[in-house]
C-alpha positions in Angstrom: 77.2 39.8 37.2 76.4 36.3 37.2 74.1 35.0 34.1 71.1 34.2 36.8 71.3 38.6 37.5 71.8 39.7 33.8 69.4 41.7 33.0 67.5 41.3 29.5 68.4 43.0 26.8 66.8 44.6 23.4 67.3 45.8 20.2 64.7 48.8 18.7 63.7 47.2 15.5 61.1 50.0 15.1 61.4 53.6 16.9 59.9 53.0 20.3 58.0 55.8 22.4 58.9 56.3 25.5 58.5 58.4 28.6 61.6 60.1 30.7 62.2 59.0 34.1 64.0 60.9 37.0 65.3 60.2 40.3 63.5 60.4 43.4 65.0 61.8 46.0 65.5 59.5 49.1 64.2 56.3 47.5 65.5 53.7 44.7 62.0 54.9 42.7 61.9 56.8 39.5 59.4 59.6 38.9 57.8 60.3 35.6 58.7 63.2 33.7 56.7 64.9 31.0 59.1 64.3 28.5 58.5 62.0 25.9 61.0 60.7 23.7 61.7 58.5 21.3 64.0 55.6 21.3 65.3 55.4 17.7 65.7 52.2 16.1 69.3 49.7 16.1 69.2 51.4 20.2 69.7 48.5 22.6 67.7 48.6 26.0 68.2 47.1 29.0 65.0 46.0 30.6 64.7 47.1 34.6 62.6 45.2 36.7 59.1 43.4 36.2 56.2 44.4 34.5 53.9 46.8 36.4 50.3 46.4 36.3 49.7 49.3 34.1 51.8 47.6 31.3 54.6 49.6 31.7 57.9 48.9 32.2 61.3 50.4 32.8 64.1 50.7 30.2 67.9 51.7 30.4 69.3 53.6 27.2 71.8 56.4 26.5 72.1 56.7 30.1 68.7 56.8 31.6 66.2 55.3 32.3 62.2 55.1 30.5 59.2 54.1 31.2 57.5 52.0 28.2 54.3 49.8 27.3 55.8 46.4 27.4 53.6 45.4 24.4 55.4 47.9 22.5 58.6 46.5 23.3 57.8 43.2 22.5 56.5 43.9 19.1 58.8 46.8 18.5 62.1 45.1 19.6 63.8 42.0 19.9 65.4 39.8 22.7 69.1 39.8 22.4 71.2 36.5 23.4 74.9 37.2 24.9 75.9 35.9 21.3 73.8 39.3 19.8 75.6 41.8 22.5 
């Protein structure tokens, strides 16, 4: 992967809520699941894809991916720099 594709990456500082997703048949989409976990803190995330308008966006951790309020992750978390990984 070429440092232009890497995806950004996170560190939980503080436990971070988050919502369960699951795959969706057919497409490259996620469905929301009613599970709601929480993503402990010291976890690294991989963030996955933009923003959405609702302020959400999608995490990879533990194998699998959430669905969070990016304002939580930005004052919950912190950026890390390939020198952090």
């Amino acid at each position: 992967m070429s440092p232009s594709t890497r995806r950004l990456r996170y560190r939980v500082r503080r436990p971070l809520q988050a919502v369960k997703l699951e795959e969706h048949p057919g497409s490259s989409l996620r469905n929301p699941t009613d599970t709601l976990v929480e993503i402990p803190a010291d976890s690294v995330l991989e963030l996955e894809g933009r923003v959405a308008s609702s302020g959400l966006v999608n995490v990879l951790w533990d194998g699998g991916a959430f669905s969070v309020f990016y304002e939580d992750l930005q004052e919950n978390a912190q950026v890390l720099t390939p020198a952090d990984a």
